[in-house]
ZAPALUM-963405 format. One line per 5 residues: number of its first residue (from 1); their letters; for each residue x negated, y, z of N, C-alpha, C. Coordinates in nm, 2 decimals, always signed. Layout:
<sites>
NUM) A) X Y Z X Y Z X Y Z ~ ...
</sites>
This chain:
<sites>
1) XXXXX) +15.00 +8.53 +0.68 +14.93 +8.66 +0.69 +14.81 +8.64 +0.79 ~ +14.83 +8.59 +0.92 +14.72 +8.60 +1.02 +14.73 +8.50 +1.06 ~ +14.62 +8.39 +1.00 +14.62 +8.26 +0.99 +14.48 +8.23 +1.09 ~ +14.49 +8.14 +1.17 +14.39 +8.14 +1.29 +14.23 +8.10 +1.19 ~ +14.26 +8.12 +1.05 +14.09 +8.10 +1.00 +14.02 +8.24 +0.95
6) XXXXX) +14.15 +8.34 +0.99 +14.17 +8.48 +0.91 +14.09 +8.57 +1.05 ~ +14.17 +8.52 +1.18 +14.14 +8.58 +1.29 +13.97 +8.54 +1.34 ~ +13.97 +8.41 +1.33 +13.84 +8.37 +1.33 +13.71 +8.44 +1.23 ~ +13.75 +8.49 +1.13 +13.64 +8.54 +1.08 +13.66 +8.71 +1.06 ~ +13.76 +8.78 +1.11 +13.78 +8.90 +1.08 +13.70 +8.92 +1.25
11) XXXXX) +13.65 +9.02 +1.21 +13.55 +9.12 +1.37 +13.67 +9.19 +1.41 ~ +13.63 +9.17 +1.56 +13.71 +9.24 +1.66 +13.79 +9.40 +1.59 ~ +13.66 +9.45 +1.57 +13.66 +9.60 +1.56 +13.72 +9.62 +1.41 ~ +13.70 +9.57 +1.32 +13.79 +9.54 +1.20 +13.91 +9.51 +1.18 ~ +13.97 +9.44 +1.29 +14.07 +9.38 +1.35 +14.17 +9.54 +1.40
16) XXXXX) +14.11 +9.56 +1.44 +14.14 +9.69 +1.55 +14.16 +9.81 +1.47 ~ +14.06 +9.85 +1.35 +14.11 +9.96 +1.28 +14.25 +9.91 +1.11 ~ +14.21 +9.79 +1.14 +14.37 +9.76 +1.05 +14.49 +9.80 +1.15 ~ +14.51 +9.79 +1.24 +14.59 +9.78 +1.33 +14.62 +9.95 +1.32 ~ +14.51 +10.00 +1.38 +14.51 +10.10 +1.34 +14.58 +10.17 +1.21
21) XXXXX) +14.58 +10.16 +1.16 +14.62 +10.20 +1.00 +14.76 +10.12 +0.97 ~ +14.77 +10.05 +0.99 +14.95 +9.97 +1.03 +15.02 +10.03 +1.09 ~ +14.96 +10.13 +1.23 +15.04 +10.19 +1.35 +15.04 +10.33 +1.26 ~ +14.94 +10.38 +1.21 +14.94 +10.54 +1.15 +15.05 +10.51 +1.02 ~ +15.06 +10.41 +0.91 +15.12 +10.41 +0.82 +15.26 +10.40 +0.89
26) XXXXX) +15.29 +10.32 +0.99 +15.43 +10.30 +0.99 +15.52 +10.44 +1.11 ~ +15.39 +10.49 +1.17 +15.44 +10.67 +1.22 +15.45 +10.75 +1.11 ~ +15.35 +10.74 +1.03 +15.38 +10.87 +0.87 +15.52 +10.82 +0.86 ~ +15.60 +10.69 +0.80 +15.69 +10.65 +0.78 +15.82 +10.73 +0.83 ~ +15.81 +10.71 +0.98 +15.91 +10.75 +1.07 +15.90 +10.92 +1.09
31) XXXXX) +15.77 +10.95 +1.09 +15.78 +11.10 +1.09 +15.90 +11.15 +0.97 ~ +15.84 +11.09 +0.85 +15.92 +11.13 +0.70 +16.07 +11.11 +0.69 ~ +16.12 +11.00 +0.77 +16.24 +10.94 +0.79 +16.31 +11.10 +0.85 ~ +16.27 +11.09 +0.97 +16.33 +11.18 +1.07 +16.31 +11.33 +1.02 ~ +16.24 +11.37 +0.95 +16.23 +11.51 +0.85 +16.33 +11.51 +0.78
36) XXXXX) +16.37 +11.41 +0.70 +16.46 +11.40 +0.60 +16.60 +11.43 +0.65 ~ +16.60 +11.37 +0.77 +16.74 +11.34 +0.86 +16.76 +11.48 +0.93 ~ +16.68 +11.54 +0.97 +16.68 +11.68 +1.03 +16.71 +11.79 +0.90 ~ +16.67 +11.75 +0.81 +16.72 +11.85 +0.69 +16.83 +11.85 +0.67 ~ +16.86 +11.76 +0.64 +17.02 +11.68 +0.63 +17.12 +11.75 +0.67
41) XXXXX) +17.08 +11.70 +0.82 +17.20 +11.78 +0.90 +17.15 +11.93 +0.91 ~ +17.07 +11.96 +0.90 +17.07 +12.15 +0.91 +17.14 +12.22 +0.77 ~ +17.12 +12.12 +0.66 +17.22 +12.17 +0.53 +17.36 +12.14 +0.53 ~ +17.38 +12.04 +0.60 +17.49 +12.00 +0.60 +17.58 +12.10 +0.75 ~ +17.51 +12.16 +0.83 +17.56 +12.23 +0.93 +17.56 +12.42 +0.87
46) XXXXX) +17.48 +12.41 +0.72 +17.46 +12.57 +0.70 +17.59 +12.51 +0.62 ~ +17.61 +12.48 +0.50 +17.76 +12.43 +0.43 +17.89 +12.45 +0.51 ~ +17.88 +12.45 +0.60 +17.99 +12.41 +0.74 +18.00 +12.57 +0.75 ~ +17.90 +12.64 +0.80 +17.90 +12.76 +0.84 +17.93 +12.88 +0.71 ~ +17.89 +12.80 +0.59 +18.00 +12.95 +0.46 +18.16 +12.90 +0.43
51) XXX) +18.11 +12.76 +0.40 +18.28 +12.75 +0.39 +18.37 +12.76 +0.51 ~ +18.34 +12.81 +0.60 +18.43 +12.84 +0.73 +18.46 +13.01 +0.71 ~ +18.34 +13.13 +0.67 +18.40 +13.22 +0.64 +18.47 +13.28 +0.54
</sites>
């Protein structure tokens, strides 16, 4: 992937907004994860709360 003839010719600042975009794709990721997981348990805690009355 990042082969010292890759780093040698990619620009700093090119370098920097891939990185960029690596760091924002893999936060969207985790944001979407942890949405899912908070719905989850809020359905799975309303369920809890009819079948109890």
């Amino acid at each position: 992937m990042f082969t010292p003839y890759m780093l040698r010719t990619v620009s700093t600042w090119e370098a920097i907004s891939w990185l960029a975009m690596l760091v924002a794709a893999f936060a969207g990721v985790v944001v979407v994860v942890r949405t899912e997981l908070l719905l989850h348990r809020m359905k799975r805690a309303e369920d809890r709360d009819v079948s109890g009355t």
